[in-house]
C-alpha positions as CSV (number, residue, x, y, z in Angstrom):
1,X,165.7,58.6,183.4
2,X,163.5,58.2,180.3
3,X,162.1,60.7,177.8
4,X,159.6,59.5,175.3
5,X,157.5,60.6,172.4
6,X,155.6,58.0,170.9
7,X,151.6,59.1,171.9
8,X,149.8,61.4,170.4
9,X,151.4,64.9,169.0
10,X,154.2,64.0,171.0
11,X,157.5,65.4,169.4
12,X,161.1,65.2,170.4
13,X,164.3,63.7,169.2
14,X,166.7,62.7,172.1
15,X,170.5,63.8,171.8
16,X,171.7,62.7,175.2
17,X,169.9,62.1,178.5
18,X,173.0,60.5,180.9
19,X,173.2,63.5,182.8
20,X,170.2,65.4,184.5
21,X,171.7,68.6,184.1
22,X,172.8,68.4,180.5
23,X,170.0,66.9,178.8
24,X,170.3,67.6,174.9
25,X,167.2,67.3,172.9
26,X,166.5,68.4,169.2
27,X,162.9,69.0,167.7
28,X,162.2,66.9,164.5
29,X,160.7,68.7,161.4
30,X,157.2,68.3,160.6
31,X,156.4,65.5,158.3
32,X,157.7,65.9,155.0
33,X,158.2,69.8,155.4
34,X,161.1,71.9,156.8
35,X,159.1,73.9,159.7
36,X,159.1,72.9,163.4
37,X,158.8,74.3,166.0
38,X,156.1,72.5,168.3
39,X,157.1,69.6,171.1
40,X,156.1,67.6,173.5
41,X,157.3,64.5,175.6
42,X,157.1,62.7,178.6
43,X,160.2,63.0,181.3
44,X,160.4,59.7,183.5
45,X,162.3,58.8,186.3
46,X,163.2,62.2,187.5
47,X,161.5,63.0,190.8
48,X,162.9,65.8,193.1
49,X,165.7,65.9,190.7
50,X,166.6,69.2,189.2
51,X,166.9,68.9,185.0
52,X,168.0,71.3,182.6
53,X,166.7,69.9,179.0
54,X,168.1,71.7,176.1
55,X,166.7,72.2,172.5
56,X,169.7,72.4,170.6
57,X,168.6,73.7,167.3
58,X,165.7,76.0,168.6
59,X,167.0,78.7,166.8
60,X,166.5,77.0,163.4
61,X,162.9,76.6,164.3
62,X,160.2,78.5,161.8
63,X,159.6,81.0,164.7
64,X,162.8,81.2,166.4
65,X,161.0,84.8,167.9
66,X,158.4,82.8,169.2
67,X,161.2,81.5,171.8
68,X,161.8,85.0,173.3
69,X,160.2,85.6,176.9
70,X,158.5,82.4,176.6
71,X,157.7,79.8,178.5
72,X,157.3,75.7,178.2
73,X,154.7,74.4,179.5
74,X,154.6,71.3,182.1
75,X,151.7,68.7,183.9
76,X,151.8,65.9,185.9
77,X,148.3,65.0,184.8
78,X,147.3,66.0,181.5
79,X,144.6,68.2,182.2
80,X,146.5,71.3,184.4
81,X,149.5,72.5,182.5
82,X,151.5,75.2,184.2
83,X,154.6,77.5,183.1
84,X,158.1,76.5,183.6
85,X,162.0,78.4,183.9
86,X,162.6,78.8,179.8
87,X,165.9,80.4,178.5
88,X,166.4,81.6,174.6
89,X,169.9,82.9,174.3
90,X,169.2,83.2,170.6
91,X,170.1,79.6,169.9
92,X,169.6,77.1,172.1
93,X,166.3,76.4,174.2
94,X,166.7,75.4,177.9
95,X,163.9,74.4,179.6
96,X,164.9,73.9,183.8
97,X,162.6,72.1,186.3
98,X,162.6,69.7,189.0
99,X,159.8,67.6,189.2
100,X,157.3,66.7,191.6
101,X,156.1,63.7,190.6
102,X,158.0,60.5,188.6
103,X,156.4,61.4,185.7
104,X,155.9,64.8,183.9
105,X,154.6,66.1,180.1
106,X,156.8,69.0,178.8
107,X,155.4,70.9,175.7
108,X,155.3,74.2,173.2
109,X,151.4,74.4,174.3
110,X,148.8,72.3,176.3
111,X,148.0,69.9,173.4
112,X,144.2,69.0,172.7
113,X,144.5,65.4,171.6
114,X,142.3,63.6,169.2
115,X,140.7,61.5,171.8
116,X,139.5,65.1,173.6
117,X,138.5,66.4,169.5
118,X,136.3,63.3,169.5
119,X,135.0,63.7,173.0
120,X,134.5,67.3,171.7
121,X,132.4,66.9,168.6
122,X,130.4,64.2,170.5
123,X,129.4,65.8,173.2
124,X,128.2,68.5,171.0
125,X,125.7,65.9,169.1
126,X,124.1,65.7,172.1
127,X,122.1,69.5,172.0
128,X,119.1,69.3,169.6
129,X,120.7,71.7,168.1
130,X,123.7,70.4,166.8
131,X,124.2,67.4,163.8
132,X,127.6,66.2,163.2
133,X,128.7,65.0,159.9
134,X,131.2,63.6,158.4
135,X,132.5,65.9,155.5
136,X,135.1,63.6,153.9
137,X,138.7,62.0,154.9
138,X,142.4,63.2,155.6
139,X,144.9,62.5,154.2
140,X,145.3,59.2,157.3
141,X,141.6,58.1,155.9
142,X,140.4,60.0,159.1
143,X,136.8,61.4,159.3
144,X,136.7,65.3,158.9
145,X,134.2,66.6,161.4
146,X,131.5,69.2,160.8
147,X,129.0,70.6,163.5
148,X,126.0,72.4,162.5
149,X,124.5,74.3,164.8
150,X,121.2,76.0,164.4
151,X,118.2,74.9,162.3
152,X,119.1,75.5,159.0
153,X,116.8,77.5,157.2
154,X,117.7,79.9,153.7
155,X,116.6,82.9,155.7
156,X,119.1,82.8,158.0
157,X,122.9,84.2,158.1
158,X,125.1,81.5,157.7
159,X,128.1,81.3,160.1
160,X,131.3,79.5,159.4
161,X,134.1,78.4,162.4
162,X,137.4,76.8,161.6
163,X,140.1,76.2,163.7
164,X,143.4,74.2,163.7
165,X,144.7,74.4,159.7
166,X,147.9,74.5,161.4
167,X,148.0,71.8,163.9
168,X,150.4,73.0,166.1
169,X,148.1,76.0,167.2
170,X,146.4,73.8,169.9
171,X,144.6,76.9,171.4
172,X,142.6,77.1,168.4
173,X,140.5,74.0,169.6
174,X,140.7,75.0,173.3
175,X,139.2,78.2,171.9
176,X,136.4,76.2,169.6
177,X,135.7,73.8,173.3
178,X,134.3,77.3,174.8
179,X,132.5,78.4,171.3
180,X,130.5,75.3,171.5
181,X,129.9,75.6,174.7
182,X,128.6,78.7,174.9
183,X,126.5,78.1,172.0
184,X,124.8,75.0,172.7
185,X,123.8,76.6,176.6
186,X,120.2,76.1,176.2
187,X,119.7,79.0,179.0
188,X,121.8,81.2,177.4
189,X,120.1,84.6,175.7
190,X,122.9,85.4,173.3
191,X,123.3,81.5,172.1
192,X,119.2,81.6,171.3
193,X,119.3,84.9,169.8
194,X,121.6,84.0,167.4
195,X,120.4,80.3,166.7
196,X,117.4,82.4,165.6
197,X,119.5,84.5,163.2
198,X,122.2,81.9,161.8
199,X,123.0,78.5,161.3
200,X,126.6,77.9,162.4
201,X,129.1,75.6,160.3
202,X,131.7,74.2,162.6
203,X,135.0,72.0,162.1
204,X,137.0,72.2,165.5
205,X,140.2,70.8,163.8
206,X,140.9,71.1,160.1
207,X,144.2,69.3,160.4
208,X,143.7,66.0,162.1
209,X,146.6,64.5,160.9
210,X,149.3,67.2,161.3
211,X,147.9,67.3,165.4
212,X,148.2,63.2,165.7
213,X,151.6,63.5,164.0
214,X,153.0,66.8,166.3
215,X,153.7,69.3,163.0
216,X,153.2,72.6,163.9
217,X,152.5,74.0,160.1
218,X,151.4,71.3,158.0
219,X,149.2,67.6,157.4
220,X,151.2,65.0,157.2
221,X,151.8,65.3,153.0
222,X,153.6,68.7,153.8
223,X,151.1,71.3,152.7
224,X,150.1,74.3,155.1
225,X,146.6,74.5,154.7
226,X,146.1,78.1,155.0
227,X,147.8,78.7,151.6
228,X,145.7,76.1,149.9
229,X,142.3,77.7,149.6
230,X,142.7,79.3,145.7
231,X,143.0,76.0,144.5
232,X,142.2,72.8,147.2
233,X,142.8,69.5,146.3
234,X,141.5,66.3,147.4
235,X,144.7,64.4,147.6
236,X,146.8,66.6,149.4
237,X,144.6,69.5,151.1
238,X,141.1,67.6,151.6
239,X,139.8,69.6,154.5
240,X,140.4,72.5,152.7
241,X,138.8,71.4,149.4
242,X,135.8,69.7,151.0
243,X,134.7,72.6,153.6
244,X,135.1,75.5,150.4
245,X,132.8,73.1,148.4
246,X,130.1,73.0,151.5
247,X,130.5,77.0,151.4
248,X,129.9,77.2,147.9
249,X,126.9,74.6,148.1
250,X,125.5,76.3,151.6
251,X,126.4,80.4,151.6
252,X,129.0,82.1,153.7
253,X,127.4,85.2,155.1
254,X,130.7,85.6,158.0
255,X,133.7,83.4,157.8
256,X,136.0,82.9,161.4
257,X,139.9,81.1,161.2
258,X,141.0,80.4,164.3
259,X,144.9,80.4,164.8
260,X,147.5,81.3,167.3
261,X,150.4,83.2,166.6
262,X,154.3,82.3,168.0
263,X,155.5,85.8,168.8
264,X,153.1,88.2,169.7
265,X,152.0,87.9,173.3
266,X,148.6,89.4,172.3
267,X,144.9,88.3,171.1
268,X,144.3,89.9,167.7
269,X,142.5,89.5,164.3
270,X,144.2,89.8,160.9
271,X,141.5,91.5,158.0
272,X,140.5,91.6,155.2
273,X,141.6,94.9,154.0
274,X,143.7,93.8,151.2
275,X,141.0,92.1,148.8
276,X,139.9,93.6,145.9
277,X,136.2,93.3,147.1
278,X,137.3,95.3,150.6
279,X,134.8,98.6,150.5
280,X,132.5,100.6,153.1
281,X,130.8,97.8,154.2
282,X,133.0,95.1,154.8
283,X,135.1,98.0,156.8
284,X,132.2,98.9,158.9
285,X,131.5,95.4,159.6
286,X,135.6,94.7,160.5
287,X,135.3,97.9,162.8
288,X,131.9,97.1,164.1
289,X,133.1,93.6,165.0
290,X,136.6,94.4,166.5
291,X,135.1,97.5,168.7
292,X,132.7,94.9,170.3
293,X,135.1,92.5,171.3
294,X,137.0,95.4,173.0
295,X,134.3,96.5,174.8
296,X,132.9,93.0,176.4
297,X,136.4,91.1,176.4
298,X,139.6,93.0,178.7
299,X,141.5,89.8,176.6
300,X,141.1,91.0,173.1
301,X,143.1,94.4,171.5
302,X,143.5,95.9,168.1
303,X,146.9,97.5,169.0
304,X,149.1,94.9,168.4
305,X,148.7,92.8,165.5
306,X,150.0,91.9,161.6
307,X,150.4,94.7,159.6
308,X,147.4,95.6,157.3
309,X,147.9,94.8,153.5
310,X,147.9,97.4,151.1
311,X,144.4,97.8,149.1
312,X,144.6,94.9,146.6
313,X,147.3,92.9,148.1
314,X,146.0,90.8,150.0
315,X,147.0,87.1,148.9
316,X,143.9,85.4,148.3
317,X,145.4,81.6,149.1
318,X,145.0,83.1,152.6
319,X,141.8,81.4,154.1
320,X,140.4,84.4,155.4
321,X,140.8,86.6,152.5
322,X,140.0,83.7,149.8
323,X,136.8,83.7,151.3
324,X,136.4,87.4,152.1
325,X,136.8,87.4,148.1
326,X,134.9,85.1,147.2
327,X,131.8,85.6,149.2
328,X,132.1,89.4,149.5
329,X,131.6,89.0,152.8
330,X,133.3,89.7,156.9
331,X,136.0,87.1,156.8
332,X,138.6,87.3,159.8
333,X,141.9,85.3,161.2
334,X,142.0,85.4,164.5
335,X,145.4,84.8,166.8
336,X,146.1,83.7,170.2
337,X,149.2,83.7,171.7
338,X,151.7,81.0,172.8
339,X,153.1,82.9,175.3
340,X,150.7,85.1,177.3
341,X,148.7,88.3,177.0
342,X,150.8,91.0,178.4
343,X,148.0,92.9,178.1
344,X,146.9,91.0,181.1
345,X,149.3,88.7,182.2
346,X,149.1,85.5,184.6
347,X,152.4,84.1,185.2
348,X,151.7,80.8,186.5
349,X,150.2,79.7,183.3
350,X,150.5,82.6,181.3
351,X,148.2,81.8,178.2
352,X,145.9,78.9,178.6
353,X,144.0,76.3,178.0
354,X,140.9,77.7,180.6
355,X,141.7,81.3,178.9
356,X,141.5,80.0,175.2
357,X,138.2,78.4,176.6
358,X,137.0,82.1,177.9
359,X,138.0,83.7,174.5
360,X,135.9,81.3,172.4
361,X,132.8,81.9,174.6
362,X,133.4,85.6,174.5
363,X,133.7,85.9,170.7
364,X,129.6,85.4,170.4
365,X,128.9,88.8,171.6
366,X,130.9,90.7,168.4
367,X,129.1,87.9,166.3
368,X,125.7,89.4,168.0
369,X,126.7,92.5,166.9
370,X,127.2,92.4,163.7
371,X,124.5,89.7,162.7
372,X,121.8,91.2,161.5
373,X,124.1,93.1,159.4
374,X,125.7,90.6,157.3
375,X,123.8,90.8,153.9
């Protein structure tokens, strides 16, 4: 029996694997930050076998909630990752399984790995309508990927799409796989409509470093992106500090964040209700927007969600409301889940990788919507 980490976003710190039933694991913090919560590893040598792995400090995890009627997620192959027996008794995780194969991935969410990011953004390249750039470097000295999409062209709206400031929300990028997709279909009538409209400024994954390095919160310096945006730096929040400058130098006529959420089993967005700029428009805008996505996608609610801030108390550090501030314009967070949409549940994989896919193509009919209306 072996269980092993060392690949990319793989996280685990082995207690004790001598017995196959009392397997005691631990998760490692994120780099240089107290939060965890996100693993994944490989179990070796196990086939047939019945294991019951154990997480012994789950319930000093950032989201200990985010354990509660959840599920790990398992494949034999990388590519189909399926639901497993998961037990929370308020400390300790236990994840129970017997294996079909020699060799099988456990983790918090089906990852999407740097080698698929890359595959991603050029694959995209590709279209004739898409140019990636290179926007700066991480932290690591990576490149930070943008896509445009869409001739640019001053008359037209311009469209922003970020996903992934914290790295552990893997969905996010599943999420941005099916909004490129469906936005660089060629045949498709909404995808040309709105290329006629808007340009569209994409990063898939605003936290390249954090999702090599398996940190569920923060790049590998220890800063959570999504509380950087007032004041960016180059040296320790680069994404963050070069995409607001692109803003700034380009317009930002309707801002997306793309995020998943630990505990809420729902689809959601998170406004912008507490700015100081928040008035009749940008409400009929939020309302116009959310309404749609009800009506074309049974996936997405407005019932569940975060609470709404109080009129002037939203904190503007917040991506979504930093640039609902600053550009007076429709700025939104939206949240997946890690566990599954009990709004429509599927047990055998509960929330996906093929779902998050779905979402991401459905969100360009509320864009549609609300287009023309932007300034």
């Amino acid at each position: 029996m072996n269980i092993s980490s060392n690949f990319d976003s793989g996280k685990i710190e082995v207690i004790e694997a001598l017995d196959p039933q009392n397997i005691q694991l631990r998760i490692p913090n994120d780099t240089n930050s107290e939060h965890f919560q996100w693993f994944h590893f490989r179990l070796t040598g196990m086939q047939e076998q019945a294991v019951k792995m154990t997480i012994q400090n789950a319930s000093e995890a950032s989201y200990p909630e985010g354990y509660q009627e959840y599920y790990a997620v398992a494949s034999y192959d990388r590519e189909y990752w399926f639901r497993v027996p998961t037990f929370f008794d308020g400390k300790e995780l236990s994840i129970e399984h017997t294996p079909e194969f020699n060799s099988v991935y456990y983790a918090y969410f089906a990852p999407y790995t740097y080698e698929q990011h890359l595959d991603l953004v050029h694959n995209a390249q590709m279209s004739q309508e898409c140019e990636l750039v290179s926007i700066g470097k991480t932290v690591e000295g990576k490149d930070i990927d943008m896509l445009i999409v869409g001739e640019p062209d001053e008359n037209k709206k311009k469209i922003w799409v970020i996903a992934r400031q914290h790295p552990g929300e893997s969905m996010a990028e599943w999420f941005m796989q099916g909004l490129l997709g469906k936005l660089l279909d060629e045949d498709d009538p909404v995808a040309r409509t709105l290329l006629s409209k808007a340009v569209f400024y994409i990063v898939p994954n605003m936290n390249i470093d954090g999702s090599i390095a398996g940190n569920l919160r923060v790049n590998t310096k220890g800063f959570n992106y999504n509380r950087e945006w007032a004041e960016p730096s180059e040296e320790n929040s680069p994404e963050v500090f070069h995409v607001r400058n692109l803003m700034d130098e380009y317009g930002c006529d309707l801002n997306l964040d793309i995020h998943g959420d630990e505990a809420l089993p729902y689809n959601f967005i998170s406004g912008i209700e507490g700015i100081p700029s928040f008035d009749e428009r940008l409400k009929n805008l939020t309302e116009n927007f959310i309404n749609t996505w009800i009506a074309t996608c049974p996936d997405f609610q407005d019932t569940h969600g975060y609470p709404k801030n109080e009129p002037g108390k939203g904190n503007l550090a917040i991506c979504s409301k930093h640039i609902g501030e600053r550009f007076k314009c429709l700025s939104l967070t939206i949240e997946m889940p890690f566990k599954d949409n009990n709004d429509l549940p599927e047990p055998e994989c509960g929330w996906s990788p093929d779902r998050s896919i779905l979402l991401g193509e459905s969100v360009l009919q509320p864009i549609m919507k609300v287009v023309d209306h932007l300034r």
